[in-house]
KELUM-526917 format. One record per residue (C-alpha): residue in three letters; x, y, z. Coordinates in steps of 0.001 Angstrom, whole numbers, plus 500000, padded with zeros to 6 digits. Each point is the difference from the previous one (the first is absolute). Layout:
BEGIN
alaXYZ/...
//
This chain:
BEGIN
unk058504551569104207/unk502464499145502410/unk501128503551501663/unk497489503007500316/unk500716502248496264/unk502794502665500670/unk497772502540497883/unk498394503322499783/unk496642498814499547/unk497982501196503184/unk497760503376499406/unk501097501421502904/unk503567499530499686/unk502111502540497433/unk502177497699497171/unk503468499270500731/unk501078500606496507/unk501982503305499444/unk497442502946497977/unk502298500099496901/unk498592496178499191/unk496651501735499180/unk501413501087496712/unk502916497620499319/unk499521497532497222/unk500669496619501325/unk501458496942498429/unk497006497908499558/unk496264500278500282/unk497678497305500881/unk496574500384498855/unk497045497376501154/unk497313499738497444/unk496911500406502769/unk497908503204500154/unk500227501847502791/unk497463500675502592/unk497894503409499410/unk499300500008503718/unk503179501235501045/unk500835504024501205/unk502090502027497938/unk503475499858502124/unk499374496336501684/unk502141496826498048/unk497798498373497590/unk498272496830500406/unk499385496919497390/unk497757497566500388/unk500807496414498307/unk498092496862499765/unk501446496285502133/unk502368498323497772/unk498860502114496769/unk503195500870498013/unk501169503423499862/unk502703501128497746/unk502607502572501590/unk502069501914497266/unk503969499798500540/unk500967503457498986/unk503691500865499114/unk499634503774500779/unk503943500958499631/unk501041503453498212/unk502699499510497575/unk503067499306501704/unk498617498431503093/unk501133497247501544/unk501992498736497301/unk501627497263502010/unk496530498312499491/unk499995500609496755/unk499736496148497933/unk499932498532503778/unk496881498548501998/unk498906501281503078/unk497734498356502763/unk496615500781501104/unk498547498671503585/unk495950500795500035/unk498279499510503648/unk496703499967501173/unk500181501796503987/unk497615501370501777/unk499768503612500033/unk497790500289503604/unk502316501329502986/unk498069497367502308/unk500432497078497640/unk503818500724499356/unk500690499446503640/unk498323496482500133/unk501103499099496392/unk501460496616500472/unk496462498631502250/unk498326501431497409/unk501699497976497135/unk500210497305502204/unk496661499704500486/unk499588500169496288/unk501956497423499287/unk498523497394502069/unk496592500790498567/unk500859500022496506/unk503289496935500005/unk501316500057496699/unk499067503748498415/unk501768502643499415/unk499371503720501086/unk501561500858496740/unk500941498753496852/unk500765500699495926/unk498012498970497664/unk503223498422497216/unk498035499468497081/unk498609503776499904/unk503275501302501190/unk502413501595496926/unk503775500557500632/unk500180498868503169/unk503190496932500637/unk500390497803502736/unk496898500735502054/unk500226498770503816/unk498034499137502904/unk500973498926503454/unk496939497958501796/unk501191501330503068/unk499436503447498754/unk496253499952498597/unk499910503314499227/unk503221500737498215/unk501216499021495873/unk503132501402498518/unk501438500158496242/unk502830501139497956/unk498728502298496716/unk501675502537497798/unk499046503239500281/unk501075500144495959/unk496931497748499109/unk496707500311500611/unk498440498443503277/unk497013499267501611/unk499523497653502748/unk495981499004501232/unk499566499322503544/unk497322498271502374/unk499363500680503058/unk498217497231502091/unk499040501613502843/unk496966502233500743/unk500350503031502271/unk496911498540501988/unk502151496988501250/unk502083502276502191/unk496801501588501711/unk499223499144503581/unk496311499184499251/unk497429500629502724/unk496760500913498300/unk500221499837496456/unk500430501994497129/unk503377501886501072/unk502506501594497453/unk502889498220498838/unk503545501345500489/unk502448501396497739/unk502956498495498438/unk502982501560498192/unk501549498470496858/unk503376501039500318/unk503217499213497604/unk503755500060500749/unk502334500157497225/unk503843499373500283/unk502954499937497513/unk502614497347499901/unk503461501031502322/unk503260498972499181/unk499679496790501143/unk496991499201497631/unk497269499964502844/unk497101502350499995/unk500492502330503360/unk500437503162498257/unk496433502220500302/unk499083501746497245/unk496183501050500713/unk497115498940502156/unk496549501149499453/unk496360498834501591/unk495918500625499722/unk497163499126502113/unk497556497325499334/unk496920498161501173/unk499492496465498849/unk496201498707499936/unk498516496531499168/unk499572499462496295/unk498151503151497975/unk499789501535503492/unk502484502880498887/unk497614500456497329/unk497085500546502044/unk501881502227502278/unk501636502339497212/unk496514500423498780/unk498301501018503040/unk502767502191500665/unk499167501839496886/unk496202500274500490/unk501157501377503268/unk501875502572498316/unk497564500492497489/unk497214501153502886/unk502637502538501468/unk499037503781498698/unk503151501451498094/unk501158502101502960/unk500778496539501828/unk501265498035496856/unk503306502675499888/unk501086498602503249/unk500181496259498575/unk502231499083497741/unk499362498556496607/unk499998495793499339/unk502868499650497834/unk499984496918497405/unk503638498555501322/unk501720500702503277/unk503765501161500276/unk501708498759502769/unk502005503019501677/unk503371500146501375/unk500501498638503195/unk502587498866502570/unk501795496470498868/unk498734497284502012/unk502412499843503650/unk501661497205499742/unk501319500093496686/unk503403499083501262/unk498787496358499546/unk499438499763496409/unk502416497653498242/unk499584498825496696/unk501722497047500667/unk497804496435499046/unk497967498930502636/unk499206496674501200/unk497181498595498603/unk499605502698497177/unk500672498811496438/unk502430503041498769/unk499098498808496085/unk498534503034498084/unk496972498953499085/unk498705498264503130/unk498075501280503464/unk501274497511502609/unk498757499818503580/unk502209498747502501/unk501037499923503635/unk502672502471499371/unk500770503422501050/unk499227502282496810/unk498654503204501596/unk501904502411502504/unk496876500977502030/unk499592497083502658/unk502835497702501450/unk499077497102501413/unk500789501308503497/unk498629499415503391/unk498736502685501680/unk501693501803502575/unk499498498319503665/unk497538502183501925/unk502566500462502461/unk502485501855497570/unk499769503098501281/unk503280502912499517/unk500799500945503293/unk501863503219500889/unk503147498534501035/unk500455498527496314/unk503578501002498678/unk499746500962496053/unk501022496803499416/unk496860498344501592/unk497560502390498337/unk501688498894496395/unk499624496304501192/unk496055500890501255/unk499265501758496910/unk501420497397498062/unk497548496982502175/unk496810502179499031/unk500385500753496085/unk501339503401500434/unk502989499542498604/unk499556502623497054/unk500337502082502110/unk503226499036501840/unk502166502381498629/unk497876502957501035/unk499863499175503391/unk504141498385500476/unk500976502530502684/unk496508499743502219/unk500110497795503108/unk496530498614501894/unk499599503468501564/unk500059501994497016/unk497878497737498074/unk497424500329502702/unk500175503511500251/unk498612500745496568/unk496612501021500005/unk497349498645497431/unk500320502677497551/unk503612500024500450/unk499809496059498587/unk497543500715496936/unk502084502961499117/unk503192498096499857/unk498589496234498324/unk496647500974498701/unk496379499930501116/unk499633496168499633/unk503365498623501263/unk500436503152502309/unk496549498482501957/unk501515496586500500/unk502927500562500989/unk498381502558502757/unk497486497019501247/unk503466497839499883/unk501754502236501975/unk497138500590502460/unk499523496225500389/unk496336499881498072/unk499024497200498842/unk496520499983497646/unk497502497612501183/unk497432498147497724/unk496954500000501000/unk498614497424502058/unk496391498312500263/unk498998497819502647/unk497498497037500073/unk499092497955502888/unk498864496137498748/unk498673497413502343/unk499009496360498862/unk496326499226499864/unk501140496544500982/unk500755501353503241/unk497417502387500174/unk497221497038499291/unk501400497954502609/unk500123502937503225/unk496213500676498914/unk499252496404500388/unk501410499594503230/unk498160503035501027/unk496979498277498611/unk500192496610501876/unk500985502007502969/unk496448501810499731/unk498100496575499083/unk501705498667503252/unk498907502667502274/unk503703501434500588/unk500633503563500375/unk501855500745496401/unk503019502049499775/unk499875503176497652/unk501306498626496454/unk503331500924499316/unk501761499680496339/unk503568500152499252/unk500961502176497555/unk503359500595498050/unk501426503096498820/unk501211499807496063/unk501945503163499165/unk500284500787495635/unk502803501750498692/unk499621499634496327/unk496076499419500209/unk499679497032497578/unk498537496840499604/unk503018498415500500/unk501595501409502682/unk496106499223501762/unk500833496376499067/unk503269499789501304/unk498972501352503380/unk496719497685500397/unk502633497334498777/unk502654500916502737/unk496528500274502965/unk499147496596498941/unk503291498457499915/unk500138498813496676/unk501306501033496295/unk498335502550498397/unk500004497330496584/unk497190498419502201/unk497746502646499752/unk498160500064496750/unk498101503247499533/unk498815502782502926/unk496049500825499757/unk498248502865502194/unk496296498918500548/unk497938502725498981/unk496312500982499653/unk497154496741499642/unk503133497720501000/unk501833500365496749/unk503592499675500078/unk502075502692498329/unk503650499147498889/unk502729502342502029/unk501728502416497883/unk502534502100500551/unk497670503031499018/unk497742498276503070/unk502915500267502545/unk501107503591499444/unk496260500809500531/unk499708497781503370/unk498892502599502554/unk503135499780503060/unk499450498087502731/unk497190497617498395/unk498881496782501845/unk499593496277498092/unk498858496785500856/unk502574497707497615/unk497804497038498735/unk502303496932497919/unk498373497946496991/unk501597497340498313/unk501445500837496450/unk499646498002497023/unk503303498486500498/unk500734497787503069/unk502793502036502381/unk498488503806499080/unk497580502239501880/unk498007502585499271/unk499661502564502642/unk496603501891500074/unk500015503266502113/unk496598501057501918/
//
């Protein structure tokens, strides 16, 4: 999920492919085995629900008339399946988002194939630095059918604030390529998508039957504006995914290339994130930037696809173009960033703000002011020193890390993090507990010796 999805896919927005593709037959079909949703209005893009880390089974198609394509003919072709987010609001903050995903659940995957269910498929890949990506060779000859699981739940990627909010979409979308001369796979042959939501285990259940007692309450005047739940969903045609420059077939490091293995690496073995540093904030085109410069500055901030389209346009003219202008010319996704890249934009995460002050401290002023009363000495008003904390990610460990850094020591010295809540009971921090931490909030930090001799734990009041 590394750059915002260079698709069609928003209501509002009319589909980039030409109108002949209605009707055209295309080279393969891809059919997931998962009902879809009855809840859905007759000209919207269907929507599947599946279950976390159930396996699905998605139908490799070969679709080709007679004739077709014959250079594939007795040849394998590649297929690259992704897991993105199909949200407008989510693509633009994709890589916090994963991010933050990442840290809270080290070591999973957002997507992966299940190789014992899987039939035809040969020399299945992930890259761990691309959880939601896999890629295979298969023949389109044979028969093939590769099952998937997807380990995230649309929930995750909610901002929660009260409770009970809807989970966001995803797209399943696959990439398929044909071997060039040079025996790497960089040749597109079709691309095609579908919406999804992904609940916890027998939650897409649930939710496909309440959907259809919904349905089933509606009078028949209202049903004809739904369409029907359909007992697989066929993923339609869309744009390939933007950077598909970057596949290359050749072995990566750290992936076994043997047949009959799925090897995870540290390689590079999926085009859609580099391992690149962003661009600094103060990149910005200016509009006395020869061509040459705008080639170098869209080259610095991942726009290089679209190099060629822009070779004769210095700063000024890059500047001049207006948002529509962009979408029109690189697509709705990619056409938004590089607008906001142009116009200097940077997206901000959001940020929540604690203020912490040590009850050792705290105990001690109210003594003094204590004695001072005992003593017959005019007290002082009490004053506590608080510190701001400021969350980024809004987890439990980036809360450690900062106590860690206000206290001066490593955050390996503090055990666990407990809020004190109601009768004095002390409730382990979460990272479910964070994003729900009203901004602003005040604590009293309290320390308590851990079990083992140099660790804390930290008790917030």
């Amino acid at each position: 999920m590394s750059d915002v999805l260079a698709l069609p896919i928003f209501k509002q927005e009319e589909s980039n492919l030409p109108p002949e593709n209605e009707n055209k037959i295309l080279p393969f079909q891809y059919v997931l085995c998962a009902a879809t949703s009855p809840a859905v209005k007759l000209h919207d893009e269907t929507l599947t629900y599946l279950n976390q880390g159930q396996s699905y089974e998605i139908r490799m198609l070969d679709n080709r008339k007679i004739g077709e394509l014959p250079e594939i003919n007795g040849k394998l072709v590649k297929s690259i399946f992704r897991v993105v987010f199909h949200d407008r609001r989510l693509q633009y903050t994709e890589h916090q988002q994963l991010e933050g995903w990442r840290w809270n659940r080290p070591g999973d995957r957002i997507l992966d194939i299940d190789i014992p269910m899987s039939v035809g498929i040969i020399d299945p890949r992930a890259n761990p630095t691309q959880l939601n990506t896999v890629e295979f060779l298969w023949d389109p000859s044979k028969r093939t059918s590769v099952f998937i699981q997807v380990h995230c739940i649309s929930t995750e990627f909610t901002m929660r604030k009260h409770g009970g909010e809807k989970g966001v979409p995803f797209r399943v979308q696959i990439d398929t390529f044909k071997e060039n001369e040079n025996g790497e796979y960089t040749e597109h042959l079709h691309s095609a998508s579908c919406q999804i939501k992904v609940f916890k285990p027998k939650g897409a259940d649930r939710k496909q039957k309440t959907d259809r007692e919904k349905m089933e309450k509606r009078t028949p005047h209202e049903k004809e504006k739904y369409q029907p739940s359909y007992e697989t969903t066929i993923l339609t045609e869309c744009s390939p995914w933007p950077e598909i420059t970057y596949v290359n077939n050749a072995p990566s490091p750290g992936f076994n290339s043997s047949h009959s293995s799925f090897s995870i690496g540290e390689g590079n073995g999926s085009p859609n994130h580099q391992p690149e540093p962003p661009p600094p904030i103060t990149d910005n085109l200016l509009p006395t930037s020869t061509p040459q410069e705008a080639q170098q500055w869209l080259h610095r901030n991942r726009f290089s696809t679209f190099s060629r389209l822009f070779t004769n346009f210095s700063g000024a003219d890059l500047l001049k173009l207006t948002r529509e202008d962009v979408i029109q010319i690189c697509g709705p996704a990619d056409g938004i960033r590089l607008f906001n890249a142009l116009k200097g934009r940077m997206v901000r995460p959001r940020l929540l703000t604690i203020y912490v002050c040590q009850e050792a401290q705290q105990v001690r002023d109210q003594q003094q002011q204590q004695q001072k009363h005992e003593d017959g000495e005019a007290a002082n008003v009490t004053f506590f020193v608080y510190h701001a904390i400021y969350l980024e990610e809004l987890t439990a460990a980036e809360l450690t890390e900062k106590i860690a850094q206000l206290f001066s020591i490593s955050s390996r010295q503090i055990s666990q993090i407990y809020k004190q809540g109601p009768t004095g009971i002390h409730v382990l921090i979460s990272n479910e507990m964070i994003q729900n931490f009203q901004d602003e909030s005040c604590f009293v930090l309290d320390t308590m010796k851990a079990e083992t001799n140099d660790s804390y734990h930290i008790i917030l009041k």
